[in-house]
C-alpha positions in Angstrom: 105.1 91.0 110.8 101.9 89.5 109.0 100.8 91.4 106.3 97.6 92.7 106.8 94.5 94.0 104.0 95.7 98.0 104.8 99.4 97.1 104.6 98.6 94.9 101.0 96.1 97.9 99.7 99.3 100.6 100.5 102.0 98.0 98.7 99.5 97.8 95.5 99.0 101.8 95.7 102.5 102.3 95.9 103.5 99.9 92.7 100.3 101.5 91.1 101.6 105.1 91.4 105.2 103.8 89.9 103.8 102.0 87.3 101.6 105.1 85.9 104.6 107.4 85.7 104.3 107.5 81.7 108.4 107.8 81.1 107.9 107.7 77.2 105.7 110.5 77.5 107.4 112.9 79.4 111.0 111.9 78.2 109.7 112.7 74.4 108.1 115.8 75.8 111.2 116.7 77.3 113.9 116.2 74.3 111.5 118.4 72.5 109.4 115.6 71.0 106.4 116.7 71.1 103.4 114.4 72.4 104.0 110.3 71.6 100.4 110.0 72.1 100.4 111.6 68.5 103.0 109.3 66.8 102.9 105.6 65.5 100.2 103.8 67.3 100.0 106.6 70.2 101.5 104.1 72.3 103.6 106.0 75.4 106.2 102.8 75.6 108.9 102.0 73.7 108.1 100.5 70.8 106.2 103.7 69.7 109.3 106.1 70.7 111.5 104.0 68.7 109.2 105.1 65.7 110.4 109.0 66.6 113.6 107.3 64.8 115.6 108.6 68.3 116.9 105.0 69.6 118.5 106.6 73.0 115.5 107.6 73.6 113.1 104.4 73.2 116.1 102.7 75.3 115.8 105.3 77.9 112.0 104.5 78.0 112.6 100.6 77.7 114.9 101.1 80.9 113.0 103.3 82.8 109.8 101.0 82.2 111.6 98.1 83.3 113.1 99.7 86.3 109.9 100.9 87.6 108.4 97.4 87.7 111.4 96.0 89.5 111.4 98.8 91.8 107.7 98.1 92.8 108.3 94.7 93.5 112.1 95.0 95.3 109.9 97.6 97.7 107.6 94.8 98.6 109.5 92.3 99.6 111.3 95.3 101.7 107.9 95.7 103.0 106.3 92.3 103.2 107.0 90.7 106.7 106.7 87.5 107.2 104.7 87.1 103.7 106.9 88.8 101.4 106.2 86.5 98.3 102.3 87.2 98.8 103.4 91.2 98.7 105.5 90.7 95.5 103.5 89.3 93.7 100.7 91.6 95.0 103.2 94.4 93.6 104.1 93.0 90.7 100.5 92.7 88.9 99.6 96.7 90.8 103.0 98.2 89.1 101.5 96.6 85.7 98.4 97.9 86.0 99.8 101.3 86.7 101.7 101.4 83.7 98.7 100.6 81.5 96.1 102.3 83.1 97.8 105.2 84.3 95.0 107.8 86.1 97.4 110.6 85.0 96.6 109.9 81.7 92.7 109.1 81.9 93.6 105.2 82.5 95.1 104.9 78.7 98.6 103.7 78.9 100.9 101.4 77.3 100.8 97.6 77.1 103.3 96.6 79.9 105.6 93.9 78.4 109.0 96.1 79.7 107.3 97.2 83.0 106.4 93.3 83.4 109.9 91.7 82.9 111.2 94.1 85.4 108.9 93.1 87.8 110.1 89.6 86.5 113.3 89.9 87.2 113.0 90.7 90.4 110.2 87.9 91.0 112.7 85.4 89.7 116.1 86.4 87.7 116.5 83.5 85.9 112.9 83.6 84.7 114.0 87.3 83.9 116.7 86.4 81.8 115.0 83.3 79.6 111.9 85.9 78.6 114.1 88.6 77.5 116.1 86.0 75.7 112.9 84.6 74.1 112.0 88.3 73.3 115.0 89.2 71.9 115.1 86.3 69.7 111.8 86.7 68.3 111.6 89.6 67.7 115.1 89.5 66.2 114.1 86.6 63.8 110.7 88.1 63.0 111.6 91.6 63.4 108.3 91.9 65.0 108.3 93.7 68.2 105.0 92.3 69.6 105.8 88.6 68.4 108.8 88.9 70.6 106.9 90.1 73.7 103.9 87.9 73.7 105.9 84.7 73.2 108.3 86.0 76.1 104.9 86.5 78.3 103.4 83.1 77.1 106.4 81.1 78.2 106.8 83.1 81.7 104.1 81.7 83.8 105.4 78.0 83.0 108.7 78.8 83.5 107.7 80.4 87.0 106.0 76.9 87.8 109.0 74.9 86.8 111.1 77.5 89.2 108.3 76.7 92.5 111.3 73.9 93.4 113.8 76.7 93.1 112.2 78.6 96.0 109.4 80.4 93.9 106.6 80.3 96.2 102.7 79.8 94.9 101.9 83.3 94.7 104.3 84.5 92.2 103.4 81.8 89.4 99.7 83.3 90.0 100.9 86.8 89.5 103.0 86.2 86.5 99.9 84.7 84.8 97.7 87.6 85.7 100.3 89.9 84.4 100.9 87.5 81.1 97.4 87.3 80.5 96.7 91.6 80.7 99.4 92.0 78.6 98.1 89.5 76.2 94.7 90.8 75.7 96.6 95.0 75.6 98.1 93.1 72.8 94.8 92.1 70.8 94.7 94.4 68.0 98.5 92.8 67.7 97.1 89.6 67.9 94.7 89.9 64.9 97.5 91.8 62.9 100.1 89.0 63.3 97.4 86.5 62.5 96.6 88.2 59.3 100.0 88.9 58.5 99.5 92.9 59.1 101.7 93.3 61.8 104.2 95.9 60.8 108.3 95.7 61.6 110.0 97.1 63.8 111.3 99.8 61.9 107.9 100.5 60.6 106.4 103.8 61.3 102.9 103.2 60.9 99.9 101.4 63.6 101.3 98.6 66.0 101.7 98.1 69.5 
């Protein structure tokens, strides 16, 4: 089956309508937190439930995040035919967008760096597993959570270009840099704190990403 412009606008529509399910919202609403828009930075995503100071909870989000984005993408290539990298990658970049401009929530949603490496994962596991070791240890070293994702999404779209002679075909590197690139400029405020050495810790409760 070739993929046609319907079947490509009803995979993004799909991954968009995952992505904009706000899970930090509505678990912290749930437990009896009250509205994360009103915490921290206002942030719905995990770095910002973390600052409620209920851990379970911000991994709960962290997972659920991530899972949605692989979930978009694993759909796809269900769904893609004959062209099921085009499809991905197609998902991959919708189930992003979803998650940070969610319509539920007047297009203001997080900043996508969990919902992106799940959509990574899928896109290309090992990929998957060198950004969220490169996230990890940034953001272990510099106990900076933002550090820790942008340097995982500056080093993804090479390393998905380095993986195109593992059988990563040329949509996916595309995608990857579309998503990298989004979840840079979500992270500009982030940007101009780390560069003025404002950026607060993780454990901080005050603005960040």
């Amino acid at each position: 089956m070739t993929l046609s412009h319907p079947s490509l606008l009803l995979i993004a529509a799909i991954a968009y309508g995952l992505g904009s399910i706000p899970f930090g919202l509505i678990l912290t609403a749930a437990t009896g937190g009250g509205d994360i828009r009103q915490i921290g930075s206002g942030n719905i995503g995990a770095t910002n439930v973390l600052r409620t100071g209920r851990k379970g909870l911000a991994a709960a989000t962290l997972l659920l995040d991530a899972l949605k984005g692989a979930l978009a993408v694993f759909l796809a290539l269900r769904l893609g035919g004959d062209q099921p990298s085009l499809a991905m990658a197609v998902a991959a970049v919708a189930v992003v967008v979803g998650h940070c401009f969610p319509v539920w929530l007047g297009f203001r949603g997080g900043k996508g760096v969990a919902t992106g490496l799940g959509t990574i994962w899928v896109l290309s596991w090992p990929v998957g597993v060198a950004c969220c070791v490169v996230w990890l240890v940034v953001a272990r070293l510099s106990r900076i959570s933002s550090a820790g994702a942008l340097s995982a999404f500056l080093v993804a779209p090479i390393l998905m270009v380095v993986m195109k002679n593992q059988g990563v075909n040329a949509p996916i590197p595309v995608a990857t840099a579309l998503i990298a690139l989004l979840i840079w400029v979500r992270h500009y405020s982030n940007i101009v704190r780390l560069l003025t050495g404002n950026e607060p810790r993780v454990n901080a409760k005050t603005k960040s990403s």
